[in-house]
ZAMARGU-4260 file (C-alpha; in steps of 0.2 Angstrom, whole numbers, plus 5000, padded with zeros to 4 digits):
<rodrens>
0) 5109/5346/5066 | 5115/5333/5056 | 5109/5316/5055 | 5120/5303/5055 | 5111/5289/5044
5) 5117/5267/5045 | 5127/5263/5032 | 5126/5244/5034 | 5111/5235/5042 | 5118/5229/5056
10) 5121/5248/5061 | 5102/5250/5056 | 5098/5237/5069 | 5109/5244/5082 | 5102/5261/5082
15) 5084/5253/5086 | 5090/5238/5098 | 5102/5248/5108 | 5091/5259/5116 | 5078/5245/5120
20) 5093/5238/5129 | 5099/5253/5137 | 5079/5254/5147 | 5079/5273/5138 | 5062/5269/5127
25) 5048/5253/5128 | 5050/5240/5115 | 5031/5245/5111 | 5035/5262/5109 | 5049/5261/5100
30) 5038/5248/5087 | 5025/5265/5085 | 5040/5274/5079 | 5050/5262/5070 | 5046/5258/5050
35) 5050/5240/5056 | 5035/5228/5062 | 5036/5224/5083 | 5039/5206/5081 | 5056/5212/5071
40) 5060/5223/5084 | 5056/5206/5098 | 5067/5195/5087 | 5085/5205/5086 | 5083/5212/5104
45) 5083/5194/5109 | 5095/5189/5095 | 5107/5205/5103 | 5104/5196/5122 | 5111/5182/5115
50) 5124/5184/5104 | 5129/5202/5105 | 5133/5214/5091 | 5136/5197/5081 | 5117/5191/5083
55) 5112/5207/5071 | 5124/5203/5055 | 5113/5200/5042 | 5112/5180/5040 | 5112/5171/5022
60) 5096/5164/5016 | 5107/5152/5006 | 5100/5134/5008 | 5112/5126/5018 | 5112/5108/5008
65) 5110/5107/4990 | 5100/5096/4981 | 5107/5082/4970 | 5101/5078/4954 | 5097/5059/4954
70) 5109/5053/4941 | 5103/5048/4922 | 5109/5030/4923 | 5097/5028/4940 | 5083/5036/4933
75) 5083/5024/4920 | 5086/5010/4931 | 5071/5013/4940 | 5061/5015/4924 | 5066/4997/4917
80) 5062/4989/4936 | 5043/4999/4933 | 5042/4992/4915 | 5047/4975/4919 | 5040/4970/4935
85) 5025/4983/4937 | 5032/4987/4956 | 5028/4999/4967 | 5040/5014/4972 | 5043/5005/4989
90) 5047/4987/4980 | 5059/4996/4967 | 5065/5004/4983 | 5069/4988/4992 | 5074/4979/4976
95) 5089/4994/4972 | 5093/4993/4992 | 5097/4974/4989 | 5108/4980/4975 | 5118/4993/4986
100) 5108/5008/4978 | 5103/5020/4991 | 5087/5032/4983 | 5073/5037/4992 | 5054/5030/4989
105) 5049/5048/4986 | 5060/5049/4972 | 5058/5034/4962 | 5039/5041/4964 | 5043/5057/4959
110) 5052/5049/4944 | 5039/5036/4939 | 5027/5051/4938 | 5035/5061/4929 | 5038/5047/4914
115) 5018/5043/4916 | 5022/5027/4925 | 5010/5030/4938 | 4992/5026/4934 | 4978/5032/4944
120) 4964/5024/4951 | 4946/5026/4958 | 4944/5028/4974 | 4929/5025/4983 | 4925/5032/5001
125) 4923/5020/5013 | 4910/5024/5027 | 4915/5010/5038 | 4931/5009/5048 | 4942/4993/5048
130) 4951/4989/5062 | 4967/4978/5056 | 4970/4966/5070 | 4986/4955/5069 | 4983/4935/5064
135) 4989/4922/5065 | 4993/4911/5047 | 4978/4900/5043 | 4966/4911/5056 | 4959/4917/5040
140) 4960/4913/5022 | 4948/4925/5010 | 4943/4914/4993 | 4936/4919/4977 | 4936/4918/4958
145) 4941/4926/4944 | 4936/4926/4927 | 4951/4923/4917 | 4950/4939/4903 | 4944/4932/4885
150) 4943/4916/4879 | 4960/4904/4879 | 4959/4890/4863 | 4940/4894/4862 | 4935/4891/4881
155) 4931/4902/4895 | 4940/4897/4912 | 4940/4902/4929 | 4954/4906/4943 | 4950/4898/4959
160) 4960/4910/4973 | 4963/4909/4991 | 4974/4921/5001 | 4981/4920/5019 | 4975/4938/5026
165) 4989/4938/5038 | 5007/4931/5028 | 4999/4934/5011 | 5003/4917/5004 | 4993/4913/4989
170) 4988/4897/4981 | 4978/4898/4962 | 4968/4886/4953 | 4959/4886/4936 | 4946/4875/4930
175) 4935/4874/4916 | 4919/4876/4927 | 4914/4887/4942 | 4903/4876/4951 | 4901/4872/4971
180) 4910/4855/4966 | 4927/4865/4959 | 4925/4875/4977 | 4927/4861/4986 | 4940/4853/4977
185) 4950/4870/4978 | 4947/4870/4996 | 4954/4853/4998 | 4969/4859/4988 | 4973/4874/4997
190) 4972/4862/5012 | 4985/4852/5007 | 4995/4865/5001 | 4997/4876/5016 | 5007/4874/5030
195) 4997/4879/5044 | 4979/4870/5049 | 4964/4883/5039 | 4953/4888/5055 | 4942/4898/5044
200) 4938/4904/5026 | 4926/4921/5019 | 4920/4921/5002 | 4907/4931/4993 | 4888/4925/4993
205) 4890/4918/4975 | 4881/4902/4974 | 4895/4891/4973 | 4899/4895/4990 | 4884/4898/4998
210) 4865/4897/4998 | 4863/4910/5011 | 4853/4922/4999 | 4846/4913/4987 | 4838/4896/4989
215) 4826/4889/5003 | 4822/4870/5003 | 4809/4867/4990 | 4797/4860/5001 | 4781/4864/5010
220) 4792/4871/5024 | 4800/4885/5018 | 4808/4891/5032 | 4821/4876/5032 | 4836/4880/5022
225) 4847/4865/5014 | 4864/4866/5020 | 4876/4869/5005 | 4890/4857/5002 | 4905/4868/5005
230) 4896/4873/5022 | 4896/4854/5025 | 4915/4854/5020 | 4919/4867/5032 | 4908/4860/5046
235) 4919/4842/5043 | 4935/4849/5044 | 4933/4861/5058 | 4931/4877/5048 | 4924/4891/5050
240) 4915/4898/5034 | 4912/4919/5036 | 4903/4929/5024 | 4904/4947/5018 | 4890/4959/5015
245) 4881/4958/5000 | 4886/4971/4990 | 4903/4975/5001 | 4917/4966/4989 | 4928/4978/4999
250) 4926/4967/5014 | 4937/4953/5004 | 4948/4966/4999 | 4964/4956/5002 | 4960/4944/4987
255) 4950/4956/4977 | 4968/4967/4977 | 4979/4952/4970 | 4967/4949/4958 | 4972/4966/4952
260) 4989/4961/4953 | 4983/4946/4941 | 4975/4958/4929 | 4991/4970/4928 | 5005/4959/4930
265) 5000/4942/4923 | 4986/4942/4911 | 4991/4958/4902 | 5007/4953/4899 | 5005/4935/4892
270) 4994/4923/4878 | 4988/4907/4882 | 4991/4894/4867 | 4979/4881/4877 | 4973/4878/4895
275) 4990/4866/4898 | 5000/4882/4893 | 4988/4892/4905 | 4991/4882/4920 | 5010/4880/4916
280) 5012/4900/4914 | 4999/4903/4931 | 5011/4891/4944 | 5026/4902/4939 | 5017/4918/4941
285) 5010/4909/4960 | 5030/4902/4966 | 5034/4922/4958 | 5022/4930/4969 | 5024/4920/4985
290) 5043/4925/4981 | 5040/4942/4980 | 5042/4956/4994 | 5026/4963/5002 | 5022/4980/5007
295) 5010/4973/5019 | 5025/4963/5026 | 5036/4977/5029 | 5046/4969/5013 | 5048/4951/5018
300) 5037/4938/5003 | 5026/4927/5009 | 5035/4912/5011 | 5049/4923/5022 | 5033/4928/5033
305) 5029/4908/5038 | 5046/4902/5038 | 5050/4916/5052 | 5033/4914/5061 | 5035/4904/5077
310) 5017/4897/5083
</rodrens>
C-alpha cells in the first residue's frame, strides 16, 4: 500500500484537520498520534472554521512595518540641543516639536545613551510614600540655600532659593552672608516678587530658619523657647512656616532638584570675575529658567503655568 506523503504544508495540515472536522477521530486522540503538539492542532482547526482551506496557508513572519533609521542630521540635532542646554529627552522632545520635528522621547533617549550623554545617578529607596496633591500657587513655597561652588574674587557666597511647589516659579538671591537676617530679607524679596499672596513656606532646620532643635532660652526656665525672628516674620504676615524632618532633605525635594539644575547647567558652565558678575550672570540663568518648559507642567514654563492659572 502506498502512502501518499504532503508536498506542501498546507496539505500537511489538511491531512490532520480534515478528519477532526469530519467527527471521524477526537482532537485529543489525534494529538497522541500527531508529531505536532495539541495546541497546534486547536489553533488550525479553528483557523480551518474560519477561514477554510485559506486559514492553513503558511503565513509570513515578516514584520509588517519596518523600522526607520533616525536620519544623521537629527541624530546630531539632538546631540547639540543635549550639549547646549543639558535637556532632558522630553524637553529636546518638545523643543524639536516646536520646530516641526516629529521623534519620539524614546528615541532621543536611545540616542543620547548611546553617545554617553546620559549620566546616572544614585538613587535612594524611599520608605515613605508621597501623595502629590494639587496646589494652588503661593499655598507652598520650599526655601533654602546653596553654597555657591568655590570661591568667586576670593569670597565664599551663598544662593538664597525659594520655589513655588505647585507652578515651579523660582526666584534666587545671593548674598555674602548666610544669616537669619539675609532669610528674611529674602523672604521679603520673594514676597514682592511673586504674584500670588505666600500662605506658607518649609525650609530645613538650619539655624537661620529656625531654632526648633537647637537653642532653648538661656534662662532658669529652660522649657521656654525664644521665638526666632523669621517665625516672627511669618507669624506678621500671615504665613505659615512648615519644617521637614531632620535628616529627610528629600522632603524639600522640589528646591533641593533645582539646585541640581544650578550645579549642572549654571555653575558648571560659567566663571564669575566678581560678585556684580555673579549676580548679572545668576538673573539671566532665573528669567532662563522661569522661561523654560517643565516636565512637571506637562511642558508649559513657569510663568505660562501662573499666567493661565485662574484663582
Amino acid at each position: 500500500m502506498a502512502i501518499c506523503m504532503a508536498k506542501t504544508i498546507k496539505e500537511e495540515r489538511l491531512r490532520w484537520v480534515l478528519p477532526i472536522i469530519n467527527k471521524q477521530i477526537k482532537l485529543v486522540e489525534s494529538a497522541r498520534a500527531c508529531p505536532y503538539s495539541k495546541r497546534s492542532l486547536e489553533r488550525w482547526v479553528g483557523a480551518y472554521r474560519e477561514h477554510g482551506e485559506a486559514g492553513l496557508e503558511l503565513k509570513s513572519t515578516d514584520p509588517k512595518t519596518y523600522r526607520v533609521e533616525t536620519p544623521i542630521w537629527l541624530k546630531e540635532r539632538v546631540v547639540s540641543i543635549r550639549k547646549k542646554t543639558k535637556k532632558c529627552a522630553l524637553k529636546i522632545h518638545w523643543q524639536l516639536e516646536k520646530e516641526d520635528i516629529l521623534i519620539h522621547e524614546r528615541t532621543i533617549g536611545k540616542i543620547l545613551k548611546k553617545e554617553g550623554l546620559v549620566r546616572k545617578y544614585r538613587v535612594r529607596k524611599i520608605k515613605y510614600k508621597y501623595i502629590r496633591a494639587e496646589r494652588k500657587p503661593g499655598e507652598l513655597m520650599e526655601i533654602d540655600v546653596k553654597h555657591v561652588p568655590g570661591k568667586v574674587a576670593g569670597r565664599r557666597y551663598f544662593q538664597y532659593t525659594a520655589i513655588d511647589t505647585a507652578g515651579r516659579w523660582r526666584h534666587m538671591e545671593v548674598f555674602d552672608e548666610e544669616t537669619t537676617y539675609h532669610s528674611i530679607k529674602f523672604l521679603e524679596i520673594v514676597m514682592k516678587r511673586f504674584p500670588h499672596p505666600i500662605k506658607a513656606v518649609k525650609t530645613d532646620n538650619g539655624s537661620i530658619f529656625t531654632n526648633y532643635y537647637v537653642g532653648t532660652n538661656k534662662r532658669s526656665d529652660q522649657t521656654v523657647k525664644t521665638i526666632h525672628a523669621l517665625d516672627r516674620f511669618c507669624a506678621e504676615h500671615g504665613i505659615i512656616h512648615y519644617l521637614i524632618d531632620p535628616g529627610k532633605p528629600a522632603q524639600n525635594g522640589t528646591v533641593e532638584r533645582s539646585h541640581r539644575e544650578d550645579q549642572e547647567k549654571f555653575y558648571e558652565q560659567n566663571v564669575f570675575k566678581d560678585l556684580r558678575d555673579l549676580k548679572k550672570k545668576l538673573k539671566r540663568w532665573n528669567m532662563y529658567y522661569n522661561d523654560l518648559e517643565h516636565c512637571g507642567l506637562n511642558g508649559k514654563s513657569p510663568n505660562e503655568f501662573l499666567e493661565e492659572y485662574i484663582n
